[in-house]
Backbone as numpy.savetxt, mean C-alpha at the origin, in Angstrom:
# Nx Ny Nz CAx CAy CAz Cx Cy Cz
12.23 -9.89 -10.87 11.38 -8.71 -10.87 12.27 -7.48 -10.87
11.60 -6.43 -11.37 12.51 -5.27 -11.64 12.53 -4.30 -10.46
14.33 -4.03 -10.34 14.42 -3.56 -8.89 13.47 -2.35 -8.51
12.79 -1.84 -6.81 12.09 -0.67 -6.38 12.89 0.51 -7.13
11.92 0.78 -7.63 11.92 2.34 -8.37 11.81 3.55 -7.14
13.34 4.56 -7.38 13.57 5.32 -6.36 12.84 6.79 -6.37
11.89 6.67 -7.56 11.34 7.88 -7.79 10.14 7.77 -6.87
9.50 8.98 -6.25 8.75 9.30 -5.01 7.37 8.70 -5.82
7.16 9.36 -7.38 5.94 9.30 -7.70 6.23 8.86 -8.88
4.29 8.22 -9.28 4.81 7.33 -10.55 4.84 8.23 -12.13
5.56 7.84 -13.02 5.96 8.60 -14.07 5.18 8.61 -15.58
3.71 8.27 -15.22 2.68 8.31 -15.87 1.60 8.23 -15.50
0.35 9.19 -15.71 -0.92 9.12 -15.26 -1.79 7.73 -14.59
-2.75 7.42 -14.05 -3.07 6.17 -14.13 -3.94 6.32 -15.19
-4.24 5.01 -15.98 -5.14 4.61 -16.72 -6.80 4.15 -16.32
-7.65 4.42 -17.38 -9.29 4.39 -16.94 -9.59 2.61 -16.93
-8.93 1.71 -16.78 -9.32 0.71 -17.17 -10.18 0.21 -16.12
-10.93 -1.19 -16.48 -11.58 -1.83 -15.57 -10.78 -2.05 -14.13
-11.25 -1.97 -12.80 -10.33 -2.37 -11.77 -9.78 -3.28 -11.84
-8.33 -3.54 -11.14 -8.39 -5.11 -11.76 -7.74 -5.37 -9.95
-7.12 -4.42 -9.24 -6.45 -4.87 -7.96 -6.03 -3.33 -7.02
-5.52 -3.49 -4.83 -4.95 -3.08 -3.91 -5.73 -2.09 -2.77
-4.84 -1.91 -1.95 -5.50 -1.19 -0.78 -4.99 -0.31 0.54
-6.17 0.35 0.57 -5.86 1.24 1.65 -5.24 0.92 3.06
-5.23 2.01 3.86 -5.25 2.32 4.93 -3.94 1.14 5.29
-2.92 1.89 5.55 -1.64 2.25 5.62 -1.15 1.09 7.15
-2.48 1.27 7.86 -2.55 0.56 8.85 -2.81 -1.26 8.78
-3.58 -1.36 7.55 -4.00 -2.71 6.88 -3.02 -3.10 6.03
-2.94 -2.63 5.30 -2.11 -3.07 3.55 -1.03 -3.45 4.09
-0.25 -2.00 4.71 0.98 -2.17 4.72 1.70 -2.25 5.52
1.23 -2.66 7.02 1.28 -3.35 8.43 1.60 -4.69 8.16
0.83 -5.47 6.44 0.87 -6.51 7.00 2.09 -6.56 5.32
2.20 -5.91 4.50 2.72 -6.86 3.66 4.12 -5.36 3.17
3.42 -4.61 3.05 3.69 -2.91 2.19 5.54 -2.87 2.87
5.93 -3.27 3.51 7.20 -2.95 4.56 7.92 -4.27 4.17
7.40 -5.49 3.79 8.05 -6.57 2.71 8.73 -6.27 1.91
8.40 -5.18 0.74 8.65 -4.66 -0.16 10.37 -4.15 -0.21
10.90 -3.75 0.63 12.35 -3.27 0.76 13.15 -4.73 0.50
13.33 -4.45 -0.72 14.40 -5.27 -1.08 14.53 -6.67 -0.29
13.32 -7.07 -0.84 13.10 -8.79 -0.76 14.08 -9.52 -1.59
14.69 -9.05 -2.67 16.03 -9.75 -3.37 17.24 -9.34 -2.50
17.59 -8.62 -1.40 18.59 -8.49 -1.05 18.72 -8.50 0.62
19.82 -8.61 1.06 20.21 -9.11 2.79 20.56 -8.26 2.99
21.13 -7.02 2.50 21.10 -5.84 3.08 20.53 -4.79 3.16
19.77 -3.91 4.40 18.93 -3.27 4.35 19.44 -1.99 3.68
18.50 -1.03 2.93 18.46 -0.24 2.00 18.87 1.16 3.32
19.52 1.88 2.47 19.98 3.03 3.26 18.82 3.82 3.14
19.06 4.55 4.75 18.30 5.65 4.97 17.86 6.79 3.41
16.61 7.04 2.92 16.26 7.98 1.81 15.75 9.15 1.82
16.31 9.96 1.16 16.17 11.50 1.42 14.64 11.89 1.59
13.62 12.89 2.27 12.19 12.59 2.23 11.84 13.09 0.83
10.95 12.37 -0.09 10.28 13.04 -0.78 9.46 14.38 -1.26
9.73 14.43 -2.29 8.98 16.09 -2.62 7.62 15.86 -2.34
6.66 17.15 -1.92 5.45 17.32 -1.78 4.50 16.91 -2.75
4.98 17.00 -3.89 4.11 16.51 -4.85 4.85 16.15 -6.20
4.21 15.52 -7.23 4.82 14.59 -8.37 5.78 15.54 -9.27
7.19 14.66 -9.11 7.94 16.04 -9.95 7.37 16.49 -11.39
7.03 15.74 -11.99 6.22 15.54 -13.49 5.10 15.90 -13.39
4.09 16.47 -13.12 2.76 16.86 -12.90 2.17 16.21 -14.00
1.13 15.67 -14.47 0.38 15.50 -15.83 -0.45 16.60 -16.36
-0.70 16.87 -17.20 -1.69 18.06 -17.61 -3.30 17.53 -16.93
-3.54 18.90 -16.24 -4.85 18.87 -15.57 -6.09 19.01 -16.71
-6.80 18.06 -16.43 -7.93 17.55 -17.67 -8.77 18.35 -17.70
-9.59 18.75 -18.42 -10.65 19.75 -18.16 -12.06 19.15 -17.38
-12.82 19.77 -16.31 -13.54 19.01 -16.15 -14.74 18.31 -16.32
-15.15 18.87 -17.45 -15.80 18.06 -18.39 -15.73 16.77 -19.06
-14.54 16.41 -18.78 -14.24 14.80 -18.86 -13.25 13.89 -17.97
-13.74 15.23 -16.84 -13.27 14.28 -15.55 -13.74 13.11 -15.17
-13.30 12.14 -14.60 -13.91 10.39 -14.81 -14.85 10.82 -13.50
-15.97 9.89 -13.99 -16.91 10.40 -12.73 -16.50 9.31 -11.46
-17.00 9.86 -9.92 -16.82 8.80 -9.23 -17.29 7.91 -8.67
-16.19 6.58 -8.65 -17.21 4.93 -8.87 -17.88 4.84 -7.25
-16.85 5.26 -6.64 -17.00 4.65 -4.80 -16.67 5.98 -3.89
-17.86 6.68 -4.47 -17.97 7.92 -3.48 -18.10 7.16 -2.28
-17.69 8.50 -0.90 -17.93 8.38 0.17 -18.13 9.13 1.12
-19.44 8.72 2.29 -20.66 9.57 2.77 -19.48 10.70 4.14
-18.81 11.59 3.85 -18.38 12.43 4.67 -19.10 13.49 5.38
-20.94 13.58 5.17 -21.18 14.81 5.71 -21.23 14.67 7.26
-21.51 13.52 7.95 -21.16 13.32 9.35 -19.96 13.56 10.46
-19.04 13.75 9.19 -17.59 14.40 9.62 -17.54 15.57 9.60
-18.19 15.84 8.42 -17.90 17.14 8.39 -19.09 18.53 9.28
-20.09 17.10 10.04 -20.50 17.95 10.90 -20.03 18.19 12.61
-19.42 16.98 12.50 -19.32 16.70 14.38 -17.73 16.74 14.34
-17.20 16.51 13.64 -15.44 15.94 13.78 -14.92 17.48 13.81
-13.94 17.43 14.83 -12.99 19.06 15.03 -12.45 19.33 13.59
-11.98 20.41 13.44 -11.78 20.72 11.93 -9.71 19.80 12.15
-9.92 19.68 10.77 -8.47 18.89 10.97 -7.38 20.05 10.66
-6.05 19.57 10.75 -5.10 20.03 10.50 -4.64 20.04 9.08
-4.10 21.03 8.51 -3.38 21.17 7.39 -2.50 19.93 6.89
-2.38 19.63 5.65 -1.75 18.58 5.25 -0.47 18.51 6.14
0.46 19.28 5.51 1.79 19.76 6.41 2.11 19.87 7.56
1.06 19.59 8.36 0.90 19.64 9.56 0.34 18.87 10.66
0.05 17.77 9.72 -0.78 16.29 9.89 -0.42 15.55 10.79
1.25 14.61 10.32 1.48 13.73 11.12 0.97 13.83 12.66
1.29 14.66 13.53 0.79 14.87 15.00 -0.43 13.82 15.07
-1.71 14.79 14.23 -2.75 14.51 14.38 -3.09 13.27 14.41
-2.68 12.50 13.07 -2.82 11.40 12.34 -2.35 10.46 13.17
-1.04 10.13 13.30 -0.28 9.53 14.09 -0.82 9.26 15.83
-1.63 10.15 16.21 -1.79 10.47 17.75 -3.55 8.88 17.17
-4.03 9.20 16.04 -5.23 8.47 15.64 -4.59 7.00 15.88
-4.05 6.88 14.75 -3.71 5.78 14.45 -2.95 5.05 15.77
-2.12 5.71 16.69 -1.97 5.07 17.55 -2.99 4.71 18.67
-4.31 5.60 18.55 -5.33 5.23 19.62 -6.05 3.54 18.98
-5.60 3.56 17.60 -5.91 1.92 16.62 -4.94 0.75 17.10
-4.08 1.30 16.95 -2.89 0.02 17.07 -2.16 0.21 18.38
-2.43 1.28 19.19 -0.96 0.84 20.41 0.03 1.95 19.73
0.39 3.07 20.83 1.70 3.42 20.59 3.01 2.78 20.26
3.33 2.01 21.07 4.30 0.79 21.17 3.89 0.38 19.41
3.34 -0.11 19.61 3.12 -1.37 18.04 3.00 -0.11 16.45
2.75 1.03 16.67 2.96 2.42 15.86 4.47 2.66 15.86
4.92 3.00 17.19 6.78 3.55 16.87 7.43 2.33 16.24
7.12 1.12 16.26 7.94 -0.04 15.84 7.76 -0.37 14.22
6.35 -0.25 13.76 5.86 -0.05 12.29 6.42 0.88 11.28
6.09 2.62 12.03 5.72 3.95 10.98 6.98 4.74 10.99
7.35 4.83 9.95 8.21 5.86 10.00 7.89 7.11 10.05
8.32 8.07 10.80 7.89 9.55 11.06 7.96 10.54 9.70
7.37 11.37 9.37 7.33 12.16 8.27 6.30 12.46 6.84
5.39 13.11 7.26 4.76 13.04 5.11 3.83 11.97 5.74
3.70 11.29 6.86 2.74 10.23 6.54 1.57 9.80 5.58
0.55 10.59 5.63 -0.66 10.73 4.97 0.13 10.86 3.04
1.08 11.88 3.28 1.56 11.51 1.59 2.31 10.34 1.45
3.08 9.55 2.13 3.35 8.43 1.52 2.48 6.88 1.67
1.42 7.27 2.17 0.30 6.30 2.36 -0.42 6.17 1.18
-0.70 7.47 0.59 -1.62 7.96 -0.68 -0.04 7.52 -2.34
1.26 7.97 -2.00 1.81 7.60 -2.86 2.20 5.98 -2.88
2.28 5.65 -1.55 1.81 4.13 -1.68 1.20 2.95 -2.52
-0.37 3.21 -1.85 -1.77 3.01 -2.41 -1.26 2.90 -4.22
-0.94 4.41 -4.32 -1.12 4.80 -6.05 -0.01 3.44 -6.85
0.63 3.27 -5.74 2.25 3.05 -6.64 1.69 1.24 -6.91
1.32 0.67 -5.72 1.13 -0.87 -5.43 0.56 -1.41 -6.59
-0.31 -0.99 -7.60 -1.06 -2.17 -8.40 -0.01 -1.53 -9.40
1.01 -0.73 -9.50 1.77 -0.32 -10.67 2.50 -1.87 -10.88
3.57 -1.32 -11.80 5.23 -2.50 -12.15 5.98 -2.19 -11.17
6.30 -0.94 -10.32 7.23 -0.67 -9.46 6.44 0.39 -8.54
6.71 -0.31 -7.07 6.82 0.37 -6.28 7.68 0.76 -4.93
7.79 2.29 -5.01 9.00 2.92 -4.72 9.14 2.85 -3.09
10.38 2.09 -2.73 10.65 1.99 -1.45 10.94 3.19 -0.55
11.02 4.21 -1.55 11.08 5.57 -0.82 10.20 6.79 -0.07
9.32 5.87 -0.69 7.79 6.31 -0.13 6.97 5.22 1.23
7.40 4.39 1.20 6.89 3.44 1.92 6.83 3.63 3.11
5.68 3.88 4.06 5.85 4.72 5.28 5.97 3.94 6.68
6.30 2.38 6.06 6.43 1.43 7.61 8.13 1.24 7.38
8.26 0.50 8.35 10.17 0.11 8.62 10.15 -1.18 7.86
11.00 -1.39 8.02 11.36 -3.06 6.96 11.31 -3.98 8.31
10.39 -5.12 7.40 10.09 -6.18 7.74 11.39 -6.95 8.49
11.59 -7.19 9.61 12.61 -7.67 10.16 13.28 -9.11 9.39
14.57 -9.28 9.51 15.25 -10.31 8.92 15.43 -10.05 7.76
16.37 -10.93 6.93 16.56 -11.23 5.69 15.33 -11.79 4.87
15.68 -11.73 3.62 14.32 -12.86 2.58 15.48 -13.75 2.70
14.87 -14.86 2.65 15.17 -16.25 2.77 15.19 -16.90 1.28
16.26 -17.82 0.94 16.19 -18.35 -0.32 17.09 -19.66 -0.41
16.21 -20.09 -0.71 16.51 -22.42 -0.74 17.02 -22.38 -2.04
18.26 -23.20 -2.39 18.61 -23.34 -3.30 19.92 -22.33 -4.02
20.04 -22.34 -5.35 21.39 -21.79 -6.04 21.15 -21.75 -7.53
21.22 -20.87 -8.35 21.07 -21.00 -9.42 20.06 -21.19 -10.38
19.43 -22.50 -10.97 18.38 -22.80 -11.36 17.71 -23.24 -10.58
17.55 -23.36 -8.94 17.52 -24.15 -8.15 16.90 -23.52 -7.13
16.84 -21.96 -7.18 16.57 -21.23 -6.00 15.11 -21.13 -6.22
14.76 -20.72 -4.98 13.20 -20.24 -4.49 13.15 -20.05 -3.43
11.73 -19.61 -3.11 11.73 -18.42 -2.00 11.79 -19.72 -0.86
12.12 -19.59 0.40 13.04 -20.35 1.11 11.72 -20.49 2.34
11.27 -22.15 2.47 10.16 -22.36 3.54 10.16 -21.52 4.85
11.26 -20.97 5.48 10.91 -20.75 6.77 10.78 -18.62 6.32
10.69 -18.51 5.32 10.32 -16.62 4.52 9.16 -16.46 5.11
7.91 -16.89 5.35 6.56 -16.39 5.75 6.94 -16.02 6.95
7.85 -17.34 7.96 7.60 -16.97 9.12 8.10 -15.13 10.04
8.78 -14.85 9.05 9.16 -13.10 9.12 8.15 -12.45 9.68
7.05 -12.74 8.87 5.65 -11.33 8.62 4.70 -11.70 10.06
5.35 -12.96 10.79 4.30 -13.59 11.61 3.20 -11.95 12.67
4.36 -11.69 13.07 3.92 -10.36 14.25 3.19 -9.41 13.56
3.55 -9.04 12.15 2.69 -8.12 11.08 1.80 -8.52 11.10
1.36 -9.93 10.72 -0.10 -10.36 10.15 -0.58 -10.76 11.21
-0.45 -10.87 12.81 -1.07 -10.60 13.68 -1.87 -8.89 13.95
-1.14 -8.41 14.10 -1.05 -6.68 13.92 -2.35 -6.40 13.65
-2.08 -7.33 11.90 -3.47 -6.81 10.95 -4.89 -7.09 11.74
-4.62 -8.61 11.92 -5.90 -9.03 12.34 -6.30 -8.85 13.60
-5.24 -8.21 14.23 -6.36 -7.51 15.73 -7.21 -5.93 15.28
-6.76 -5.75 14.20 -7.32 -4.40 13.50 -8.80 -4.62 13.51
-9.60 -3.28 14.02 -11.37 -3.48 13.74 -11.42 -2.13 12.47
-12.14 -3.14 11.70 -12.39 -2.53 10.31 -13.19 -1.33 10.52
-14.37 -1.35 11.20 -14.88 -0.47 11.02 -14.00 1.03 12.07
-13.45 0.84 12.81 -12.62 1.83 13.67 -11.54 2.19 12.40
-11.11 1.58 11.00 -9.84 1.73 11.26 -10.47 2.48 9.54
-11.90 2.44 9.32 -12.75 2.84 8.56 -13.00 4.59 8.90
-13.65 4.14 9.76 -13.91 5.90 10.75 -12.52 6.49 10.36
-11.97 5.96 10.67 -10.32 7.21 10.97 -10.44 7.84 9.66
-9.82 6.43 8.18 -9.95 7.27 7.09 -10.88 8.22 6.71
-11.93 7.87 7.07 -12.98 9.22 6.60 -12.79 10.34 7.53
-12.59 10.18 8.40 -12.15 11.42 9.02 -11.21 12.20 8.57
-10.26 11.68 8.37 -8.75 12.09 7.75 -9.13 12.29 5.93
-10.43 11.75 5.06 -10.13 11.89 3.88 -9.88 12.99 3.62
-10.38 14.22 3.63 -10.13 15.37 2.87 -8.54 15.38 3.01
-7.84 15.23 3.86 -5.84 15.10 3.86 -5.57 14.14 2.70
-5.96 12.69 2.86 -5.87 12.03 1.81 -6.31 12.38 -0.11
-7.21 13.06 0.11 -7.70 13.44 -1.15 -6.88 14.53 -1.87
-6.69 15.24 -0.78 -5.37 16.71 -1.00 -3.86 16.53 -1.37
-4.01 15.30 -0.86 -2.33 14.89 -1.45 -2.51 14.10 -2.64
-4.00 13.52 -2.44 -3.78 13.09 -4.20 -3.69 13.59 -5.25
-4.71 14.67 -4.97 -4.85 15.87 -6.21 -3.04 16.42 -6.18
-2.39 16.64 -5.09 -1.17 16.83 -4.88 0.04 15.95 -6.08
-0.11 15.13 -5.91 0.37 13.59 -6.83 0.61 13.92 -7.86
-0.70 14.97 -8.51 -0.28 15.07 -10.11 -2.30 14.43 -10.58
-2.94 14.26 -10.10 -4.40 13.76 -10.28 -5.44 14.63 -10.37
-5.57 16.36 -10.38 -6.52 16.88 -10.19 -8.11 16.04 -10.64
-9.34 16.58 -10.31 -10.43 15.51 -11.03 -10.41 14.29 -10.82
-9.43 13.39 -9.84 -9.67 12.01 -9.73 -10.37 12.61 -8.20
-10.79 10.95 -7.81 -11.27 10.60 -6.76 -9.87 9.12 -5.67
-9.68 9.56 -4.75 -8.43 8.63 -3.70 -9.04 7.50 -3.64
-10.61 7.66 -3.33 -11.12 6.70 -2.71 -11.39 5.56 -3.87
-11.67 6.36 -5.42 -11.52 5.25 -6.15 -10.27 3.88 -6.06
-9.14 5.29 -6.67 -7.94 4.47 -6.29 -7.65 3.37 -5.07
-7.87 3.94 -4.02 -7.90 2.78 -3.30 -8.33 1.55 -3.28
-9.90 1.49 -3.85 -10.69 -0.14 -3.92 -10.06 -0.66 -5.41
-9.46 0.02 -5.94 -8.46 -0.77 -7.64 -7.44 -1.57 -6.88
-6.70 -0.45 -5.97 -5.83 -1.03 -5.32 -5.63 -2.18 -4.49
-6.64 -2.02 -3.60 -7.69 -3.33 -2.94 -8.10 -4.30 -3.86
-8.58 -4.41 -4.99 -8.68 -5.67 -5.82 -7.93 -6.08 -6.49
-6.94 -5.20 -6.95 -5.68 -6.18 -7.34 -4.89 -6.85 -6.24
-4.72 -6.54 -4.95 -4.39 -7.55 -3.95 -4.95 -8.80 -3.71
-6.54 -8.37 -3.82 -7.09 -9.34 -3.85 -6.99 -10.64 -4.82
-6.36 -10.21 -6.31 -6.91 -11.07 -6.95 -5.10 -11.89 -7.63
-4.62 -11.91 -6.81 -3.23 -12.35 -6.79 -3.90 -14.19 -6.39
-2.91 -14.82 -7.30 -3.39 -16.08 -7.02 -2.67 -16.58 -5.91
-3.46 -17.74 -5.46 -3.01 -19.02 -4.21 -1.40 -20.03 -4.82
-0.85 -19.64 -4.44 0.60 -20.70 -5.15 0.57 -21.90 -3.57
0.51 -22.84 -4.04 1.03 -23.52 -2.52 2.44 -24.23 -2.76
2.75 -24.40 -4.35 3.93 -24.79 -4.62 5.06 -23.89 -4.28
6.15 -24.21 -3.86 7.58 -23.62 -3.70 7.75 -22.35 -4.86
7.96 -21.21 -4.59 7.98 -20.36 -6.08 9.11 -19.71 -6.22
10.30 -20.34 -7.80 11.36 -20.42 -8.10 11.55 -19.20 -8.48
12.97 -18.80 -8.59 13.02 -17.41 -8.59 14.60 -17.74 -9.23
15.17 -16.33 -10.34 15.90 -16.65 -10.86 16.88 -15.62 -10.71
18.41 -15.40 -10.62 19.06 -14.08 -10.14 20.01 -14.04 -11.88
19.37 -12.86 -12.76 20.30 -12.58 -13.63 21.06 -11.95 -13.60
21.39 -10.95 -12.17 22.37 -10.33 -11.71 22.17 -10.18 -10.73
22.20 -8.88 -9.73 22.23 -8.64 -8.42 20.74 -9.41 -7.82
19.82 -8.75 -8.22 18.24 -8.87 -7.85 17.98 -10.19 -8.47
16.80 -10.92 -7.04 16.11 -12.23 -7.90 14.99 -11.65 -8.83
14.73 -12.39 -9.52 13.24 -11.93 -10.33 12.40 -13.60 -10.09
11.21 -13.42 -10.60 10.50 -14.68 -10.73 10.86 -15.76 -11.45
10.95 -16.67 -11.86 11.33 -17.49 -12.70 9.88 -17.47 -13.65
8.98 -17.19 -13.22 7.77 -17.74 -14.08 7.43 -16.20 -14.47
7.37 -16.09 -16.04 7.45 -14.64 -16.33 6.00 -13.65 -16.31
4.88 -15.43 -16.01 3.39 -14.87 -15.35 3.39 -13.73 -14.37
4.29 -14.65 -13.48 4.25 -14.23 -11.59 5.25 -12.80 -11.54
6.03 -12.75 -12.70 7.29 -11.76 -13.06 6.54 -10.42 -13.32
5.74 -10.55 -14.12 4.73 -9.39 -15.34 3.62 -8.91 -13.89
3.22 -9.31 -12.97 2.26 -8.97 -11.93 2.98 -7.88 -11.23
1.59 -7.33 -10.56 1.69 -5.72 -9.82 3.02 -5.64 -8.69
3.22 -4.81 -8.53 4.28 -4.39 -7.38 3.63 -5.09 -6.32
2.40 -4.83 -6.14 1.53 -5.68 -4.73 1.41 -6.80 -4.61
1.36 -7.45 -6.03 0.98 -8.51 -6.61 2.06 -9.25 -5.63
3.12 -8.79 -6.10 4.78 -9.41 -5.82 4.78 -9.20 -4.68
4.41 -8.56 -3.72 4.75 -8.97 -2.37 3.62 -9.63 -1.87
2.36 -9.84 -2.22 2.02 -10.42 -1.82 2.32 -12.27 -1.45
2.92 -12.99 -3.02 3.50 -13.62 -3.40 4.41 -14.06 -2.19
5.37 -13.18 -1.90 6.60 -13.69 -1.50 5.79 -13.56 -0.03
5.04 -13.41 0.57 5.03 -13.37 1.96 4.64 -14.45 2.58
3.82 -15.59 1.32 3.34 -16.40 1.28 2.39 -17.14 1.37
1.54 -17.99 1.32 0.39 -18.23 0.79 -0.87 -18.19 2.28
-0.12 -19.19 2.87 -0.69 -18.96 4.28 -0.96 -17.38 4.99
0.32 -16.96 4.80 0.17 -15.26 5.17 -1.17 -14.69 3.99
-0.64 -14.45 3.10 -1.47 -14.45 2.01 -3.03 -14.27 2.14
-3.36 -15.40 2.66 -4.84 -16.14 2.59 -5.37 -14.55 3.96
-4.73 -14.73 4.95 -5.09 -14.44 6.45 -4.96 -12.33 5.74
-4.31 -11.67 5.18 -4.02 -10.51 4.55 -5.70 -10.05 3.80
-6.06 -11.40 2.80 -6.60 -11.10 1.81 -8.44 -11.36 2.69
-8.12 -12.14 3.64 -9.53 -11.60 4.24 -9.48 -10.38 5.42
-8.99 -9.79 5.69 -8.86 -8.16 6.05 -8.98 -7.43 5.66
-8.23 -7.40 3.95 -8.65 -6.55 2.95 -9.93 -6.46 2.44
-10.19 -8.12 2.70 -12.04 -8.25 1.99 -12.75 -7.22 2.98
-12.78 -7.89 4.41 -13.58 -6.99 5.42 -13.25 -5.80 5.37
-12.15 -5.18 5.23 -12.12 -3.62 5.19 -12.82 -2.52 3.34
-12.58 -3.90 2.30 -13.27 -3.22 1.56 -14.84 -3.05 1.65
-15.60 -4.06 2.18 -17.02 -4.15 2.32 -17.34 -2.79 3.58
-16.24 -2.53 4.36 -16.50 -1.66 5.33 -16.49 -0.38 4.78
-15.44 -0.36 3.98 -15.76 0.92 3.12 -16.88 1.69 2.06
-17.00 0.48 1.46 -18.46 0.42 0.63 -19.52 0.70 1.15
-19.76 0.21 2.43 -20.99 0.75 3.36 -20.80 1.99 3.46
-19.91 2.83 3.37 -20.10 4.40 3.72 -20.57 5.12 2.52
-20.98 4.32 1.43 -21.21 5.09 0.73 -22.71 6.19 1.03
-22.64 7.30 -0.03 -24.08 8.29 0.76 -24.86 7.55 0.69
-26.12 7.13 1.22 -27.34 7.00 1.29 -28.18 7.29 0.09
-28.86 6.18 -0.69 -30.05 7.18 -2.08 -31.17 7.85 -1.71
């Protein structure tokens, strides 16, 4: 697979196509798999990275809005926006955000996950990046997955190495003490930050929340391997051996390597948190 791309943001618009996959909330996705991602072909951890710019160095031309894509998976914010304290400025977020998210997960189990900084923007450049070909380890707003990737074998011979799942064990606990609908509330509380950094991204006229449930179903729809999955090193980095499993999303690929068992236990969290989201839609 082709090594993490060090650019903050991705270097072409997204496309209108049918959804096909990934997912939100920074606390789900990428608690349990998103922090995998750092250089799963390599034993040495990736050096500290400079923080990212505020928004996409490349901007795309802003569409007119008359053929702005309409949106698929609106969501019902006027309850926030009647009772919830007014929030903080993007730039000015983490505090806020961070003080949330730890009333979700445990302070303790937050300082050990999140890296400090931009949060809310590298959650949203995240999200965007995961159902891409590459996504950028420089944005990635948890710490690396403890230990090495593991790998059985040499040559034509290698694959991802039986005792690799057991890494993510404490992550994919993490996930599943998570309550969907609490961890639901937050994002809507927090969307207008999320939405602001998307339009930020380079997206004016999109919708985050779309992006997100694309993102969410391409996780989802990563297949079950229970066989050993061979992997081939044509130079530094392994890639897939199977050029199926090779050609799949950035998410795709970690989902893959974390392993199937992990896998399975990920992809019903994501289910429950997408159905949790869907319920917020407005009312007819």
């Amino acid at each position: 697979m082709p090594p993490l791309d060090d650019s903050p943001f991705p270097r072409h618009p997204p496309t209108q196509s049918a959804p096909k996959a990934l997912g939100w909330l920074v606390a789900a996705v990428l608690v349990a798999s998103g922090s995998a991602a750092y250089y799963f072909y390599s034993s040495t951890p990736p050096a500290p990275a400079p923080a990212p710019p505020t928004r996409a160095d490349a901007k795309p031309a802003e569409e007119p809005a008359s053929i702005a894509p309409a949106i698929r998976y609106p969501l019902d914010t006027a309850d926030r926006e009647k009772s919830a304290k007014p929030l903080p400025v993007l730039d000015e977020s983490d505090a806020g955000f961070g003080e949330a998210l730890a009333g979700l997960l445990g302070k303790k189990t937050l300082a050990d996950l999140l890296k400090p900084g931009q949060i809310v923007r590298h959650i949203v450049a995240t999200v965007d990046n995961l159902p891409r070909e590459v996504a950028s380890s420089r944005v990635m707003p948890l710490t690396p997955t403890p230990g090495a990737f593991i790998v059985e074998g040499k040559k034509d011979g290698a694959r991802i190495g039986g005792g690799n799942p057991a890494r993510y064990a404490q992550r994919i606990r993490t996930l599943q003490s998570i309550d969907a609908r609490q961890l639901v509330d937050l994002y809507l509380r927090f969307y207008p930050l999320f939405q602001q950094a998307y339009v930020e991204l380079g997206y004016p006229g999109r919708y985050f929340n779309d992006r997100l449930i694309e993102a969410l179903d391409d996780l989802l729809a990563v297949p079950d391997i229970t066989a050993p999955i061979a992997l081939l090193q044509p130079k530094v980095l392994y890639q897939y051996a199977d050029s199926g499993l090779e050609a799949r999303s950035a998410g795709q690929k970690i989902m893959l390597r974390i392993g199937v068992g992990n896998a399975g236990l990920v992809k019903a969290k994501l289910r429950e948190i997408r159905r949790e989201i869907l319920s917020r839609a407005p009312k007819q």
